[in-house]
C-alpha positions in Angstrom: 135.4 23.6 -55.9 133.3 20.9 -57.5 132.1 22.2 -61.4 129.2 19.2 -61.3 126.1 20.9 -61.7 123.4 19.0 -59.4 120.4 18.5 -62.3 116.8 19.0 -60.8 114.4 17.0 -60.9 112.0 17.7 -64.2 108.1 18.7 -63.1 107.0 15.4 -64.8 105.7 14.6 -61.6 103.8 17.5 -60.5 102.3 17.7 -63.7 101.4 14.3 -63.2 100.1 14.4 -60.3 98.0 18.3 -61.0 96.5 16.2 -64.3 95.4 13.0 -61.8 93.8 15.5 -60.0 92.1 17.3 -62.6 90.3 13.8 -63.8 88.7 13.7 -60.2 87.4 17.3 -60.8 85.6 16.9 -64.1 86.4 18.2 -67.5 86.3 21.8 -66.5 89.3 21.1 -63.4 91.3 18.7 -65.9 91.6 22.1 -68.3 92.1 24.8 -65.7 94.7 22.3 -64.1 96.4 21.7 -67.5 96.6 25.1 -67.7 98.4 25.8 -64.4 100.5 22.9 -64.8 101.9 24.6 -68.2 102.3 27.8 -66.4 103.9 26.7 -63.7 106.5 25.0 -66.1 106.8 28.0 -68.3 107.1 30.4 -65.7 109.6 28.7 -63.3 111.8 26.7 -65.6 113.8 28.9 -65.9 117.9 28.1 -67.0 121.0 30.0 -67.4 121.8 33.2 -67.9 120.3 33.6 -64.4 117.5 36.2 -63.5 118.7 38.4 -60.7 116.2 38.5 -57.4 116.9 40.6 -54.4 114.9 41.1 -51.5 114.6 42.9 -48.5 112.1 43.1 -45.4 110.6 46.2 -43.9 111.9 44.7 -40.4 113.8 42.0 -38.9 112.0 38.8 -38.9 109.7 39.8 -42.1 110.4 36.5 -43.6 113.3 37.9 -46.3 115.6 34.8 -45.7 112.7 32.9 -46.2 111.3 33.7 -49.8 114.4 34.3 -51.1 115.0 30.0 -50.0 111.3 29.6 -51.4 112.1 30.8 -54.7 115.4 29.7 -55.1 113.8 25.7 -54.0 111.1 26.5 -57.0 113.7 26.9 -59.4 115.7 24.0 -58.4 112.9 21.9 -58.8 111.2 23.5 -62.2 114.6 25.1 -63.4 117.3 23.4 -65.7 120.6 25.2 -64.1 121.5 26.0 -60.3 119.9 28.1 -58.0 122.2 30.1 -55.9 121.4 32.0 -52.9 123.7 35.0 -51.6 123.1 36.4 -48.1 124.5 40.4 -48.1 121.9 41.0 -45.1 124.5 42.7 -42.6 124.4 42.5 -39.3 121.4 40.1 -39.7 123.1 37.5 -41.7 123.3 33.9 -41.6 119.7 33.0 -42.2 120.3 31.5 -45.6 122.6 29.3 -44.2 120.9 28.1 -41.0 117.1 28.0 -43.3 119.1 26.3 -46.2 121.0 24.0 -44.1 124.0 24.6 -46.4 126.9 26.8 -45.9 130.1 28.1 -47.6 133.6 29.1 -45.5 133.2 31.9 -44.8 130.7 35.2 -45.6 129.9 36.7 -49.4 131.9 39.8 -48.6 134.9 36.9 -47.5 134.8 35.4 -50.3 134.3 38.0 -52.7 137.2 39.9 -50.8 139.8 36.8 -51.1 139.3 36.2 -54.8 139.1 40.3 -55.8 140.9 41.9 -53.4 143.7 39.3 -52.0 144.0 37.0 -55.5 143.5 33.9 -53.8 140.7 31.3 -53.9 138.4 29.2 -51.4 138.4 25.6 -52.0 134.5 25.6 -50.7 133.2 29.0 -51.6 129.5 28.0 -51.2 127.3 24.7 -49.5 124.5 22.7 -51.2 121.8 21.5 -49.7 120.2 17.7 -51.0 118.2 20.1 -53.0 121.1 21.6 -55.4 120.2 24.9 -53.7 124.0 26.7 -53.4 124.2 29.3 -50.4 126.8 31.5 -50.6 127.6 32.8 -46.7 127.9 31.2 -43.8 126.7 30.3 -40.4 126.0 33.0 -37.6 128.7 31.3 -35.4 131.5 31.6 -37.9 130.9 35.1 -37.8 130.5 35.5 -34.2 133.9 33.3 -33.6 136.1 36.0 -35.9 134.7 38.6 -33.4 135.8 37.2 -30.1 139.5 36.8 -31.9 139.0 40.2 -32.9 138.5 41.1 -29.3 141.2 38.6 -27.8 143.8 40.2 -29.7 143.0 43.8 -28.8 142.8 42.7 -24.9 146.1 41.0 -25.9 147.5 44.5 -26.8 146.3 46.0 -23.8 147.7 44.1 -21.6 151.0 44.1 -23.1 151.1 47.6 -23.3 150.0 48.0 -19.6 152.6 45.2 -18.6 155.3 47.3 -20.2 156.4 44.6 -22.8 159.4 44.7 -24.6 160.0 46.2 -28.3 160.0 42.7 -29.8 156.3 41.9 -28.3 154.7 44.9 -29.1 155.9 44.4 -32.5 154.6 41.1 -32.9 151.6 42.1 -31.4 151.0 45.2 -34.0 152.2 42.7 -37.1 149.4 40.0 -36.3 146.8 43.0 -35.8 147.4 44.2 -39.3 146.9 40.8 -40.6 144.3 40.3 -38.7 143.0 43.6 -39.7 142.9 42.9 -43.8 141.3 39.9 -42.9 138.4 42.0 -41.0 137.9 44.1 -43.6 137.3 41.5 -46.1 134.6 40.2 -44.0 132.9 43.3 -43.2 129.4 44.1 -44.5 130.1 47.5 -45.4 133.2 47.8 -46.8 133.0 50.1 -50.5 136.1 48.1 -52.2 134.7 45.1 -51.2 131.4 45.9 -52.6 132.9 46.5 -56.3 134.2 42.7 -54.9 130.7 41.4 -54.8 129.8 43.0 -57.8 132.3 41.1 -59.6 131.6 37.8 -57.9 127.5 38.3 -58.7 128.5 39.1 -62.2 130.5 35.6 -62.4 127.6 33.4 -61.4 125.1 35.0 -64.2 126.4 32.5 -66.4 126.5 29.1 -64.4 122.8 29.6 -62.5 119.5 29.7 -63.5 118.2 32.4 -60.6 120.8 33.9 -58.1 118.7 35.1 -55.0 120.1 37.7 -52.9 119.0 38.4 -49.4 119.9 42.2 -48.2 118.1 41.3 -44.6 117.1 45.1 -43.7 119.2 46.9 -45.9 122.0 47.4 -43.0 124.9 48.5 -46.0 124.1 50.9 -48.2 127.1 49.9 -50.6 126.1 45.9 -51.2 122.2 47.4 -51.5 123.1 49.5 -54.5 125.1 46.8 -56.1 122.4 44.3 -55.7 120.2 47.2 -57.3 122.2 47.5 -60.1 122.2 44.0 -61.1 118.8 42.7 -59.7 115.7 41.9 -62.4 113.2 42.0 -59.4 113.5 43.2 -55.8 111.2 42.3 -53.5 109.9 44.1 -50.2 108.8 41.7 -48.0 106.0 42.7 -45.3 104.1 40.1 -43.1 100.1 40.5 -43.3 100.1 41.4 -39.7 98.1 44.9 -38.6 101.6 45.9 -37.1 103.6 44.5 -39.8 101.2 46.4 -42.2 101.7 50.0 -40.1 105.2 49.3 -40.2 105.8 48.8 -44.2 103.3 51.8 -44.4 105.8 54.4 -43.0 108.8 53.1 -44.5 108.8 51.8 -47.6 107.8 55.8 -48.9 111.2 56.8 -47.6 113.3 53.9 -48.6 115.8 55.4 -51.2 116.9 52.0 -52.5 116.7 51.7 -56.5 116.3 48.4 -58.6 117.6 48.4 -62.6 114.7 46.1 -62.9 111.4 46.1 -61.4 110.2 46.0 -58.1 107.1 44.0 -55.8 105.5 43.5 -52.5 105.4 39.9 -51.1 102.8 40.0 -47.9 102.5 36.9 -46.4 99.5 35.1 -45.6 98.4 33.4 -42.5 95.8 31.9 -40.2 93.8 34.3 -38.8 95.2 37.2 -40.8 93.3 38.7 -43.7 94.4 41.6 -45.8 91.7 43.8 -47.6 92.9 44.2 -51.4 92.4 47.9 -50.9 95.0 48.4 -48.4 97.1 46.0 -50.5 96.5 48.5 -53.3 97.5 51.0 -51.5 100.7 49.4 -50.0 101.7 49.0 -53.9 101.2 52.5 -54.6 104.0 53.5 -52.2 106.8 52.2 -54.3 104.1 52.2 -57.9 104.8 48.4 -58.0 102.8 45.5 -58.1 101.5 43.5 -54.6 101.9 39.7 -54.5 100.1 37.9 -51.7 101.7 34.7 -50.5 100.4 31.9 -48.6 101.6 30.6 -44.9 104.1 28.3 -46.1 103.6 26.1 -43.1 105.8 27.2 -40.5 109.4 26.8 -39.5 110.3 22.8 -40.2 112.6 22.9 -43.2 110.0 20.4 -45.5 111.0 23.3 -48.5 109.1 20.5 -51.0 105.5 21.3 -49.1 106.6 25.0 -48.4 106.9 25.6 -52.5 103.8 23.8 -53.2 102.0 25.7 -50.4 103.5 28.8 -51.7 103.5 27.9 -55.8 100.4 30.6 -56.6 102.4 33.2 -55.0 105.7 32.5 -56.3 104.7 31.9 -59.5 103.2 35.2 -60.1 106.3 36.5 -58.6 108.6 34.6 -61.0 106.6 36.3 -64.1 107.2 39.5 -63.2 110.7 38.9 -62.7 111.0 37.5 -66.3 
């Protein structure tokens, strides 16, 4: 594993350009554009030890995946150590990897599992995109391929037991399922000892990264939820500002048990023709006594994350400050 930390680029230029654009607006713009320009930097460049940021939507597709790519992009650019994005989302996982276009060898848990649990290391334990973003996880279809081996192997030992194999096969057979067997473990999503695994691994990066961003998808594994609880600064719910979206988050997020050491918030995305009042946002903070943080459409699904930040910079900034 490479140790060269990919340096950011400085926000010389989007101060620049925010101070160009304050001339054009008068006196009065030039200040309050100053002003953002230095918040922006204070707020968002951050270095290392890292600030801890989970999040988690209130259903599949909420756009978790998403803003945890978004904020870990911010930092990349504003920051002055490594953003590093982890995806513990369960069965939903992959969508750092496929969004971030960057992908380690294998999953979290894998990795986690092989260093912790098996004492052994992975040459490539996480991908970088030409951003410096890392993404620790890997691609739905390196998931999907361990299954159908998983599944060949048992149809292997059916059939051999049907066919009335000799000793000598079936004992081949039942030695390559074990082994196969540790090696499913390590990857699953809910497995306890390789949660104390992930624990260990998120408690190594603290000191190399400037934000480590972990997406827990819908929550699917209670264990991996309460460790990302334990160590998080911030956890976000993330709701889209759709009515059904809104219903949705509405009944749920009252019942969710899920505890954060640090604080918590509510992301609600924005978007064209969608318009939520501020006192039903009010109200969706009261459910979980946190703040509410509206976020702008960042633009869609083309991976431009440079226009998706600055799209989205109100709304992550704000979120950054209450993470710090």
């Amino acid at each position: 594993m490479s140790r060269t930390l990919l340096r950011p680029e400085r926000p010389t230029r989007v101060t620049a350009a925010l101070e160009s654009l304050g001339r054009f607006l008068g006196r009065d713009g030039m200040r309050a554009l100053q002003l953002e320009a230095r918040t922006t930097s204070t707020r968002l460049g951050w270095g290392s030890p890292a600030t801890s940021v989970s999040v988690a939507g209130v259903h599949g597709g909420a756009g978790a995946s998403t803003l945890c790519m978004l904020l870990a992009h911010a930092i990349a650019t504003f920051g002055e150590a490594p953003a590093v994005t982890v995806d513990l989302a369960g069965h939903s996982r992959g969508g750092l990897s496929v969004l971030g276009e960057a992908a380690g060898q294998t999953t979290a848990e894998g990795i986690a599992a092989v260093a912790a649990i098996h004492g052994g290391k992975l040459e490539r334990p996480f991908g970088t995109n030409e951003a410096g973003v890392r993404v620790i996880g890997t691609h739905p279809d390196g998931i999907e391929e361990f299954d159908r081996s998983h599944e060949s192997l048992v149809a292997r030992m059916v059939e051999a037991v049907d066919s009335g194999a000799d000793d000598a096969r079936l004992g081949e057979l039942t030695r390559l399922a074990v082994r196969e067997d540790r090696s499913w473990q390590a990857l699953r999503w809910d497995n306890d000892q390789v949660a104390t695994a992930v624990a260990r691994l998120l408690g190594q990066a603290v000191a190399h990264h400037a934000l480590i961003g972990i997406d827990l998808g819908m929550l699917d594994s209670a264990p991996l939820a309460q460790v990302a609880g334990e160590c998080s600064d911030l956890h976000v719910w993330v709701v889209p500002g759709r009515p059904h979206s809104l219903e949705i988050a509405e009944r749920r997020l009252p019942l969710v048990s899920f505890e954060s050491a640090g604080g918590e918030a509510i992301v609600v995305w924005g978007g064209s023709g969608t318009s939520v009042s501020a006192k039903r946002l009010s109200a969706l903070g009261d459910l979980r006594g946190c703040p509410v943080v509206r976020m702008a459409d960042h633009g869609g699904d083309l991976n431009d994350w440079p226009t998706k930040v600055q799209r989205c910079l109100s709304g992550i900034t704000e979120l950054c400050g209450l993470a710090r």
